[in-house]
N, C-alpha and C positions, 0 to 999 in steps of 0.2 A: 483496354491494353495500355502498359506503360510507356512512355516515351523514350525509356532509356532505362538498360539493366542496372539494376543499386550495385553500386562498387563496392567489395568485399572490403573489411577493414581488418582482418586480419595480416596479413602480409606485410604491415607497416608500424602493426601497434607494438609499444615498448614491452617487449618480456623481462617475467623476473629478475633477472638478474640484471638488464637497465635500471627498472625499477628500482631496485637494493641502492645500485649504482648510486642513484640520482638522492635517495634519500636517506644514504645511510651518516653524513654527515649532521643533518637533521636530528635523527635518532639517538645519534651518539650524542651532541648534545645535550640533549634530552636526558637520557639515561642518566649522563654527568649531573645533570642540575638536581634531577629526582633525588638523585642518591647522597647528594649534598644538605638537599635539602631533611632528608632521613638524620643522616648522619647528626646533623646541627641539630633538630629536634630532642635528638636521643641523647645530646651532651648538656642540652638544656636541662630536658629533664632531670636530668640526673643530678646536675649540679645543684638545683635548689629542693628536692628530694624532704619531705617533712620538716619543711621550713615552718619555723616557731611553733614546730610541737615538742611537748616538753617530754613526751615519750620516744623523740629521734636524737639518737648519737649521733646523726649529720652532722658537717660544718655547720647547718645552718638550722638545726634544731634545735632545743631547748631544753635539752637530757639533766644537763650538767648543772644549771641553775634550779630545775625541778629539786637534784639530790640535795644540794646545799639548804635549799629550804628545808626540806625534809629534818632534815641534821638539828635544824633549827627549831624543828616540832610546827611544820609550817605542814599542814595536808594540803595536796594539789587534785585538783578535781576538773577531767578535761568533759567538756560540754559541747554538742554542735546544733544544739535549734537554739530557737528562741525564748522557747517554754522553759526549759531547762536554767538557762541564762535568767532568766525574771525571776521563776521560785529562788535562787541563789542567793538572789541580792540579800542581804543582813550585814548589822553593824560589824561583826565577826571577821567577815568575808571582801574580799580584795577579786573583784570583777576585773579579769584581764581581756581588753577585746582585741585578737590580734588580726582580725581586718576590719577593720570599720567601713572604709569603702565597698566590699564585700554585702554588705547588707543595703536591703532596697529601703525606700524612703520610709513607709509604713513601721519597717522593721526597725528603723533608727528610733521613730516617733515612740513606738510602744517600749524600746529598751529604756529610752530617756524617762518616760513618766514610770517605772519601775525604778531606776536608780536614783531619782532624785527624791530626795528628804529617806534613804536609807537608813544612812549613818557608816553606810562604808566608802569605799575606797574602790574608784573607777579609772581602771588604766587604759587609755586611747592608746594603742601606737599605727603613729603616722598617717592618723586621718587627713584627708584634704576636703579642700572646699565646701560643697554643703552637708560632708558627712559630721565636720566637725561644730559648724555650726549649729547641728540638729542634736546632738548628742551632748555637747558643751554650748548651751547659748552663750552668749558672748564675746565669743573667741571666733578668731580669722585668721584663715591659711593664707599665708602671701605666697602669691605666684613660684615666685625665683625662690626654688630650693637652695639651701648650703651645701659644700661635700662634706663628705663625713669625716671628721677631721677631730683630735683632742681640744675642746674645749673646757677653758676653768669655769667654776659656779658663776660668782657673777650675783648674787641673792643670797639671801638670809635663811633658804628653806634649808632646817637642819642635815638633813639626808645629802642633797648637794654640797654642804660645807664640808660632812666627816669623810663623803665621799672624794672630793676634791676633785681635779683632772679626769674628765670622762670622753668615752668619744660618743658623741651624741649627734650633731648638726642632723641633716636632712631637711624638714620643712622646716617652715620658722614661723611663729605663731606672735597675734596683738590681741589683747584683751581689754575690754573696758570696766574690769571689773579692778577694784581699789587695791582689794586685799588679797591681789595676787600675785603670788610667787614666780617671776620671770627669771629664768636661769640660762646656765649655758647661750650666751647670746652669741650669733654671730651676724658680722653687720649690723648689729644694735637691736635686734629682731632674739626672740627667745626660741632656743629651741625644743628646750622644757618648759613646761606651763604647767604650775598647781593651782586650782580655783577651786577653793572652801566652798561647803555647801552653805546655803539661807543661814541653816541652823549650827553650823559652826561643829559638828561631829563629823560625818564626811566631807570627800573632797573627790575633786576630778584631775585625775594627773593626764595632761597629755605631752607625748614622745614623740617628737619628729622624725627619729629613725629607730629599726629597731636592733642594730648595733649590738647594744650592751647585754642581746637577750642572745644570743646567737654564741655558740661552743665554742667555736675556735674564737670568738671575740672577750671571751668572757674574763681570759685573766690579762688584758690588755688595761693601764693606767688605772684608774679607780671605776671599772666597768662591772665590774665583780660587787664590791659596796654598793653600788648606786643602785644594780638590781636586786638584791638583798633588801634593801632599805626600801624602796617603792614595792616590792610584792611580797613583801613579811613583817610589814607593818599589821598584819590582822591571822589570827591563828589561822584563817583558813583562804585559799587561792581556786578558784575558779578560771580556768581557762576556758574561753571561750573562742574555738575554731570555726568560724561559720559556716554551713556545707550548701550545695544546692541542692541534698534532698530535702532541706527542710521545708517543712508544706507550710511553714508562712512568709515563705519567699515568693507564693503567687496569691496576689491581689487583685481580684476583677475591677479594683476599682484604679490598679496603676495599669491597667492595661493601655498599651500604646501602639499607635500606628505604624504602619512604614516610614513614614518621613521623623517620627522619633526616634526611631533605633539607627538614623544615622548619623553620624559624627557633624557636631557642629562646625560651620563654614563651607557645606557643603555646598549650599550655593551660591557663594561667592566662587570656590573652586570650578562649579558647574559652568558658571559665566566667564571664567578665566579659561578652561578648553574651548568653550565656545567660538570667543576670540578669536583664540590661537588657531581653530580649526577656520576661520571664517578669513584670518589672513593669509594660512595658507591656498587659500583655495583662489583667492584674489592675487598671489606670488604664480601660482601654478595655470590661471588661467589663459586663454589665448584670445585676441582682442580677434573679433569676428569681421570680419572686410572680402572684399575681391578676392578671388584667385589671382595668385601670382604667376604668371609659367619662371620658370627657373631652368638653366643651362644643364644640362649634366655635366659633371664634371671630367666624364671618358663615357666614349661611344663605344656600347659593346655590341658586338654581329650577331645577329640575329643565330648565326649556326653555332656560337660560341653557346648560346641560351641553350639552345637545345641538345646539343653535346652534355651539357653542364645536367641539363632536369634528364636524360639520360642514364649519366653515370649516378643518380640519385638512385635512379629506380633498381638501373642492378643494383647496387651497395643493398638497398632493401630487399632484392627478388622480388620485385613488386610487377612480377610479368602482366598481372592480371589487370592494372594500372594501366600498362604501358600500352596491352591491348585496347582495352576500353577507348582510353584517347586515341591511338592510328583509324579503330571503326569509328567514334562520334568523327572525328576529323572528315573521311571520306566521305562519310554519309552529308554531311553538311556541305560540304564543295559538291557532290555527284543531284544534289536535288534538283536545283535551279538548272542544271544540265538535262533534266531528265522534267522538266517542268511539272515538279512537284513545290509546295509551299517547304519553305524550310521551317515553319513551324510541324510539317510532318515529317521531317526527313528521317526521326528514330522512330516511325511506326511502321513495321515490317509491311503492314497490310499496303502502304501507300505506297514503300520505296521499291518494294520487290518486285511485284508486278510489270512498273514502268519498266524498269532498267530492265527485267526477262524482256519484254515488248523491243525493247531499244537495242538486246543484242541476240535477240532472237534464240535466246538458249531456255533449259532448266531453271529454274526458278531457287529446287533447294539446295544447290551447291551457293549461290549466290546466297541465301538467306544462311546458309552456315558461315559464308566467309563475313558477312557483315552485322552479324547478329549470336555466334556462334559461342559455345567456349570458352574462359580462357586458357590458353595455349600450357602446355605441362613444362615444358625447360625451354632453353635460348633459344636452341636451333631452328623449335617451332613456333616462336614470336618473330625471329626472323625472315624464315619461311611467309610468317601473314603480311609481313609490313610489303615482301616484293609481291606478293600475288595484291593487293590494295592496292597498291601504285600500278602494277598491269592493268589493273579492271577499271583504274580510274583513265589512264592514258589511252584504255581499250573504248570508253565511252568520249572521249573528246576528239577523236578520229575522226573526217570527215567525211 
C-alpha cells in the first residue's frame, strides 16, 4: 500500500491560454525575425539575379556587352563545365572565367595546363588568393581590397591607354613576371594585370573587379572600350560560368574532413569562448565556506503564512491540494497520540484501527474523513478542515 494518495496536478497546471500568455511574446519575436530573415533573402536574391551572364538584361548581367561584341563579329559562347572550357581554348578564342574562385583546386590545375601555351587570350575576373596563383603562376592577390573607384591606366598596355579612365579597383594584384603590364594601380598595387604567355602569342588578363562587365556599369567613363578591348581581341568568346553540376567539381582525392570544411581560426575562436566561458563561471561562482545564519529583515506570523498559501489555493481551486495537506497534517500530529510510528501514519492499515480502538467507534467514517476524497466545492473542504480539528481535539481529551 502507498503511504500517501499522488496529488492530482491538474488543478494548478497553466492552461492554454496562460500558456499563449506567457509565450506569445516569444513567438512573435520569432515570427518577426523569420520573416525578415525571408524578406532580406528574397532582396538578395534578386538583386544579383544572373550576375555576369551575358545572356541577363540585369543590372548585373552581361547582355549589353554580349551585343556590342556581337556588332563587332565577336561570337559569344556560354560554357558551364570543365570539359567544355579546355576543348575551347584556341588561338582564336578569348576564355572568360567569371568565377575563378568557384572552381575546386583540381579544377583550377587542369584549366591551367589547358590554357597555357594556347595562343589565346584568358580573362580572370577577380580571382583571390590561391585561385589566382594557380590559374596565373606568378601573380599575388593582396589582402586589402581597393573600392571600386575610376582609375586612370597608369601602363603602356594599348587597350588601357585608348580606353583611358575606367572603373576597375577591387583586388590588387603583384607579379614577378618582367614583361607585365601593371595598370589601373591603386595604392601603387595594379588592379589590371596582363601577363604574356612563354611564347609571346597569348596572354593572361586578370581583373580585380568585375565592374566594367556589368549593364548598368557599362557606359560609365572608358568601361565600355576597356571591355571591348579585353574580350574582342580574338573573333571568338567563350564565357565560362561555373556550375556545381559539374561532375569534375568532385574529386576523391580532394576529399576533406570535418575539421577542413571549417573556416580558418577556428581554434583560436574555439580557445577565446573558452576563456570567456571559463571567466565567467569563475565571476558567477560562489566561494564555498560555513553557513551563515542571517537576520530576517521582518518577522512574518506564522498565520499571515498560512492566510497567504490559502488564498493561493482558492486563486487555483486547488481544493484537492488543500485537502490533501489538512489529512497529511492530522495524520501526522494524531500518530504519536495514538502511538503509531509516524513513519506509518499515512498507512490506513496502521492509523485506522488505533484511533477506531482509541475512540471506540466505526472504523469507515474515520478512514473516509482521513483518507477520503477530495471534497467537490468550498463548503465541503470546509466542512473536513472542522470535522479534522474535532476528531483531532476529540483524541487529545483526557
Amino acid at each position: 500500500m502507498t503511504t500517501e494518495a499522488t496529488l492530482p496536478s491538474t488543478s494548478a497546471s497553466p492552461t492554454a491560454r496562460q500558456l499563449w500568455t506567457r509565450a506569445r511574446g516569444i513567438t512573435l519575436a520569432f515570427a518577426l525575425l523569420l520573416a525578415g530573415a525571408v524578406t532580406l533573402a528574397a532582396l538578395q536574391s534578386d538583386a544579383r539575379h544572373g550576375a555576369l551572364d551575358p545572356r541577363s538584361a540585369d543590372p548585373y548581367g552581361s547582355r549589353a556587352l554580349a551585343e556590342l561584341l556581337a556588332d563587332r563579329g565577336v561570337s559569344t559562347r556560354v560554357v558551364t563545365t570543365l570539359a567544355e572550357a579546355r576543348t575551347a581554348t584556341s588561338p582564336d578564342t578569348t576564355l572568360l572565367i567569371a568565377g575563378p574562385d568557384l572552381l575546386t583546386e583540381h579544377q583550377q590545375r587542369d584549366l591551367h595546363s589547358a590554357i597555357a601555351g594556347s595562343g589565346g587570350r584568358t580573362v580572370l575576373v577577380a580571382p583571390t588568393g590561391r585561385s589566382v596563383e594557380t590559374l596565373a603562376p606568378g601573380v599575388t592577390a593582396d589582402p586589402a581590397t581597393s573600392r571600386g573607384s575610376a582609375l586612370t591606366p597608369g601602363c603602356a598596355f594599348p587597350a588601357a591607354r585608348r580606353a583611358g579612365t575606367a572603373e576597375t579597383g577591387g583586388i590588387r594584384y603583384t607579379t614577378r613576371h618582367l614583361g607585365a603590364d601593371q595598370c589601373y594601380p591603386s595604392a601603387r598595387l595594379a588592379t589590371l594585370l596582363r601577363v604574356p604567355d612563354a611564347s609571346g602569342d597569348g596572354d593572361t588578363v586578370v581583373l580585380g573587379a568585375p565592374d566594367i562587365l556589368y549593364n548598368n556599369r557599362l557606359d560609365q567613363q572608358g568601361n565600355a572600350s576597356l571591355a571591348l578591348q579585353l574580350l574582342g581581341s580574338r573573333s571568338h568568346l567563350v564565357w565560362y560560368l561555373p556550375s556545381l553540376s559539374d561532375t569534375a567539381a568532385t574529386d576523391p582525392d580532394d576529399e576533406k574532413g570535418f575539421l577542413d570544411l571549417l573556416p580558418s581560426g577556428w581554434l583560436w575562436g574555439t580557445l577565446q569562448l573558452f576563456l570567456a566561458a571559463a571567466l565567467a563561471a569563475l565571476w558567477r561562482a560562489r566561494r564555498l565556506g560555513p553557513l551563515v545564519p542571517e537576520k530576517l529583515p521582518v518577522a512574518i506570523r506564522a498565520s499571515e503564512t498560512v492566510e497567504g498559501r490559502a488564498r493561493l489555493y482558492r486563486k487555483a481551486a486547488a481544493r484537492d491540494r488543500a485537502a490533501a495537506a489538512l489529512r497529511s497534517t492530522t495524520r501526522t500530529r494524531l500518530a504519536p497520540l495514538l502511538g503509531v510510528p509516524v513513519t506509518r501514519a499515512h498507512t490506513p492499515e496502521a492509523l485506522v484501527p488505533a484511533l477506531s480502538a482509541h475512540l471506540h467507534s466505526d472504523g469507515q467514517p474515520l478512514h473516509s474523513l482521513l483518507f477520503g476524497p477530495p471534497p467537490g466545492d468550498d463548503s465541503t473542504l470546509i466542512a473536513l478542515a472542522d470535522q479534522l480539528d474535532a476528531l483531532e481535539r476529540e483524541v487529545r481529551r483526557p
